[in-house]
Every structure is written in structure tokens, then in C-alpha cells.
SELO-164075 format. One line per 4 residues: number of its first residue (from 1); their letters; for each residue x, y, z of N, C-alpha, C, O. Coordinates in Angstrom, 2 decimals. Each point is the difference from the previous one (the first is absolute). Example, Ala and Ser with C-alpha at 12.3 -4.5 7.8 and 13.67 -1.06 7.14 Angstrom:
% SELO-164075
1	AS	13.19,-5.69,7.80,-0.89,1.19,0.00,0.90,1.20,0.00,1.04,-0.02,0.66 | -1.39,1.07,-1.38,0.82,1.19,0.06,-0.77,1.09,0.73,0.51,1.11,0.17
% end
This chain:
% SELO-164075
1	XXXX	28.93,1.35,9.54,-0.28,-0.27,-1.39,1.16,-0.80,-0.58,1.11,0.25,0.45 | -1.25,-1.22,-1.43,0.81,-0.95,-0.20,0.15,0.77,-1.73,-0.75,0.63,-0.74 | 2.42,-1.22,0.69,0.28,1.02,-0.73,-0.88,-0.28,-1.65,-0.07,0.85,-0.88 | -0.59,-2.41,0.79,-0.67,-0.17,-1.28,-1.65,1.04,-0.10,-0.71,0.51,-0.87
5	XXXX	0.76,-0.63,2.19,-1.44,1.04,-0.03,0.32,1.45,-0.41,-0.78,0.62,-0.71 | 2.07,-0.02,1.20,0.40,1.30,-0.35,0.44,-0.02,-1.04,0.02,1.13,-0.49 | 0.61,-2.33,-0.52,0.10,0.25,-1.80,-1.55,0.21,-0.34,-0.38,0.99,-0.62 | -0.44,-1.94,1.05,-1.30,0.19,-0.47,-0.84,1.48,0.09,-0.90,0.43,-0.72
9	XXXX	1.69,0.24,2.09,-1.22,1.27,0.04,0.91,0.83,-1.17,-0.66,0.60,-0.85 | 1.70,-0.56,0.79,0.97,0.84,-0.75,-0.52,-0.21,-1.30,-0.37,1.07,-0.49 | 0.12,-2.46,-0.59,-0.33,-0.11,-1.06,-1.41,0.33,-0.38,-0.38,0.32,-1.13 | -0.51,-0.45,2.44,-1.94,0.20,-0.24,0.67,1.87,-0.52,-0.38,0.40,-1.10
13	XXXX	1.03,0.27,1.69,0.59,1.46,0.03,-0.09,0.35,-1.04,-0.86,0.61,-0.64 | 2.17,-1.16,0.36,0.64,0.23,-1.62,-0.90,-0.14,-1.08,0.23,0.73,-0.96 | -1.65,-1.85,0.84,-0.40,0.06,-0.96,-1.74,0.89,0.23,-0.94,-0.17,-0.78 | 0.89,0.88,1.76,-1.27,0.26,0.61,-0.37,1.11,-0.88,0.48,1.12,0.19
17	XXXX	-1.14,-1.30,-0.95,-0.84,1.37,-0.74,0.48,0.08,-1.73,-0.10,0.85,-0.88 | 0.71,-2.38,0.98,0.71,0.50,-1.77,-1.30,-0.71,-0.77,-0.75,-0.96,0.16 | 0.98,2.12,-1.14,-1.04,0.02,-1.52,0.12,-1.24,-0.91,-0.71,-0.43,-0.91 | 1.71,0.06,1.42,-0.36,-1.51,-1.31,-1.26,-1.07,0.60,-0.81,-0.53,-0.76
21	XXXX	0.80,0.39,1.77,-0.94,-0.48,0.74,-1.81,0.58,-0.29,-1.02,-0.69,0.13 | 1.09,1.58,-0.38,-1.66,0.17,-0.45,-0.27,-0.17,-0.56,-1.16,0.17,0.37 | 1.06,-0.51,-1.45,-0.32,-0.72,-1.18,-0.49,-1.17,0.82,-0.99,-0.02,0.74 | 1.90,-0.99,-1.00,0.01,-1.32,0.97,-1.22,-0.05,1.21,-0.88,-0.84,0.19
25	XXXX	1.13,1.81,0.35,-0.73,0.24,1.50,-1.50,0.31,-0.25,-0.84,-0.24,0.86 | 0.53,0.80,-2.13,-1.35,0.66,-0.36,-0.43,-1.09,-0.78,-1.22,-0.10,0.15 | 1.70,-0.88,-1.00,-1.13,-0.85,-0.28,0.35,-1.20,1.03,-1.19,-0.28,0.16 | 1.75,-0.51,0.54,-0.04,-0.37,1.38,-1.17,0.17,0.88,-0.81,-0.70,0.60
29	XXXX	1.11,2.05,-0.81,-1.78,0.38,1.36,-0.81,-0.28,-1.30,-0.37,-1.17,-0.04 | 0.05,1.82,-0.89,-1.27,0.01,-1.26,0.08,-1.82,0.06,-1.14,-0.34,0.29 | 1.93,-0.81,-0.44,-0.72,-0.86,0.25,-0.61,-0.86,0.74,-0.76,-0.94,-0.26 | 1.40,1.59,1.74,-0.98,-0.57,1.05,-1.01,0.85,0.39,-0.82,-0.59,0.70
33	XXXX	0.49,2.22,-0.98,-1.25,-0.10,0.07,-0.76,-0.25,-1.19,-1.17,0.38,0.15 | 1.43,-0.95,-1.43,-0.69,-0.54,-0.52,-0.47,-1.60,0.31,-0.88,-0.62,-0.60 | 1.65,0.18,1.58,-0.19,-1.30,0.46,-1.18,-0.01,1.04,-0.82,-0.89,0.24 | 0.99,2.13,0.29,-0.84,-0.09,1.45,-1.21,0.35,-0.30,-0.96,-0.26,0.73
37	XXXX	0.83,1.06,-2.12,-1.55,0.49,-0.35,-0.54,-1.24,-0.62,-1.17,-0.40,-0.02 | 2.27,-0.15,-0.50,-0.83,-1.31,-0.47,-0.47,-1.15,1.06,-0.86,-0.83,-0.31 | 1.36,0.85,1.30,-0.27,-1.14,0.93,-1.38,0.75,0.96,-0.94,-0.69,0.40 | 1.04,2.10,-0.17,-1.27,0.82,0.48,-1.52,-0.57,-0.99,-1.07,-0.43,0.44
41	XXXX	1.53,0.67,-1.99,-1.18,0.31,-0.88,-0.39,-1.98,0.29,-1.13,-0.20,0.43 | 2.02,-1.06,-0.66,-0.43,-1.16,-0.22,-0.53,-0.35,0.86,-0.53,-1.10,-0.14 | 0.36,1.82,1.51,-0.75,-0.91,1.27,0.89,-1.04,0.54,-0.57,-0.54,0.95 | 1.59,0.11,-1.13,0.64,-1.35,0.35,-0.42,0.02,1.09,-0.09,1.09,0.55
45	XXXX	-0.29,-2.25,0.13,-0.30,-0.36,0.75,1.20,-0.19,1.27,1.05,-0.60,-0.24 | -1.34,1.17,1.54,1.03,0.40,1.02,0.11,1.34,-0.13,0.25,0.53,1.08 | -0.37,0.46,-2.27,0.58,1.66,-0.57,-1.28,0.37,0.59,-0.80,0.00,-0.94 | 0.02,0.43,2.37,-1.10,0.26,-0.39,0.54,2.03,-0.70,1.14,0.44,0.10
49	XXXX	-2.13,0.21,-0.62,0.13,0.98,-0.51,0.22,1.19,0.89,0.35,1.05,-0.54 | -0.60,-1.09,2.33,0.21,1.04,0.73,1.07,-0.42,0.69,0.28,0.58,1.05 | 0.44,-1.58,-1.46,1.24,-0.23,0.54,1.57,0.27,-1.08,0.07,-0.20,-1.21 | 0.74,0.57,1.90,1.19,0.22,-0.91,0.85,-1.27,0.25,0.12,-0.54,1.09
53	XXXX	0.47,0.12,-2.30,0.87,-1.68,-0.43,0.89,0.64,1.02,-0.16,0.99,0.70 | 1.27,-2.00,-0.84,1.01,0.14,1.03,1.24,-0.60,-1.36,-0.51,-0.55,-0.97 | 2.17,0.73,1.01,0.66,0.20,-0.26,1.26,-0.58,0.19,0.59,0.41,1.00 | 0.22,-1.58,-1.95,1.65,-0.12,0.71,0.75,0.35,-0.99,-0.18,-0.51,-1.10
57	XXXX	1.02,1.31,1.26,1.16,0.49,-1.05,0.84,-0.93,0.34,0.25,-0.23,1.18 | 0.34,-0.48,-2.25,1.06,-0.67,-0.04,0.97,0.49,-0.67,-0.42,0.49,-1.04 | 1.90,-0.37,1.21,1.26,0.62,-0.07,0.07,1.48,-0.72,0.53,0.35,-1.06 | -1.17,0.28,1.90,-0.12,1.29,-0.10,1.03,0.69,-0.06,-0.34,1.09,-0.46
61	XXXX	1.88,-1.10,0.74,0.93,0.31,0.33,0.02,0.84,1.07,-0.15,-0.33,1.17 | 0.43,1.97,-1.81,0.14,1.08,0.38,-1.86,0.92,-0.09,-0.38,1.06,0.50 | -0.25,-1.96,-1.26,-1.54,0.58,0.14,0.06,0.96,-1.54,-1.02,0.41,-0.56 | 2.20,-0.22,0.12,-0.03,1.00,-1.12,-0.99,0.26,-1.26,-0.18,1.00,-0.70
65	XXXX	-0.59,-2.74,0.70,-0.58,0.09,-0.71,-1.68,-0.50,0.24,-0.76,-0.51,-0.83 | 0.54,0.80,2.07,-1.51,0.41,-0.05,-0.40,1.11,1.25,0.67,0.09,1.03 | -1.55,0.52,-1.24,-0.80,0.93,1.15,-0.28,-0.16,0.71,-1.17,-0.32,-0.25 | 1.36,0.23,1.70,-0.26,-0.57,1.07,-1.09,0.77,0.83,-0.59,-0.60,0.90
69	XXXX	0.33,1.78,-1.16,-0.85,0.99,0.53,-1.37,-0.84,-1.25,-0.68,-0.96,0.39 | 0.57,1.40,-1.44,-1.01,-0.78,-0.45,-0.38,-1.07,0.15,-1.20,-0.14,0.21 | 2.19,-1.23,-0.27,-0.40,-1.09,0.22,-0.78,0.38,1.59,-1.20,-0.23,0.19 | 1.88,0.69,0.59,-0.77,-0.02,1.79,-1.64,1.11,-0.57,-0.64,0.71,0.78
73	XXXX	0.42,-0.83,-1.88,-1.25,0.47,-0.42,-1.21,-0.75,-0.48,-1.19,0.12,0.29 | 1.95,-1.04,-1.24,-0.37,-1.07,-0.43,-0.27,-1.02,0.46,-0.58,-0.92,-0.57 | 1.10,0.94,2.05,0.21,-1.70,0.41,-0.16,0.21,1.53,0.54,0.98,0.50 | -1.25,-1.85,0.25,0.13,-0.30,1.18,1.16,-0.21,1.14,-0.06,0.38,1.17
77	XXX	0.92,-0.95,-1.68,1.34,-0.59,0.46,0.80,-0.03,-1.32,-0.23,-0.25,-1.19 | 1.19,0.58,1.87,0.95,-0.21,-1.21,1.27,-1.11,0.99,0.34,0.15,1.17 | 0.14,-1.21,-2.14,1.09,-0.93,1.05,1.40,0.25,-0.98,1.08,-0.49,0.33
% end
């Protein structure tokens, strides 16, 4: 392990489970599944309705601020 990966597991640590983050984290998820019910209800074309969208988080950091167990609910793939 290189020692920037071991600041990294040390800091995901330090901030893993703190309360300022839900707030943040709860409307985060509330607006992507409000995104995904909306792309279910419009038909877009490619969305068929028995299929689940698929997903890229971009600079997620530490993940602190979305659900990753839900999103893998919501979504087919997540990248």
C-alpha cells in the first residue's frame, strides 16, 4: 500500500458515520430518486421501464455524500 492510499483509508475513517453529512446525503439520494422516477414515468426512449438506468458518480470523494447501497437499488451499474 502506497503511503497516499493509506492517508486516504485513514481519512474515508475519520470522517465515516459523521452527522453533518445527512442532511446533505438525504436530499442527494431524494434527488436522484426523484430523477429516476421521472425518467421511469417519461418513457424516454432507451429507459425501457423493466430495465434499471445505469449510473457515473463523478468526484465522489470519500462517498460521504450519497448511498451506495440504495443507489445499487436504483440503478443497474453504478461507474
Amino acid at each position: 500500500m502506497t503511503d497516499l492510499t493509506g492517508r486516504q483509508i485513514a481519512r474515508n475513517r475519520e470522517t465515516q458515520g459523521q452527522p453533518s453529512f445527512a442532511s446533505h446525503r438525504e436530499r442527494v439520494m431524494r434527488l436522484i430518486s426523484e430523477a429516476v422516477a421521472g425518467i421511469a414515468a417519461s418513457g424516454v426512449p432507451g429507459s425501457p421501464c423493466d430495465e434499471l438506468p445505469t449510473i457515473s458518480v463523478i468526484g465522489a470523494g470519500n462517498c460521504q455524500d450519497i448511498d451506495l447501497p440504495a443507489l445499487a437499488v436504483l440503478f443497474r451499474e453504478i461507474r
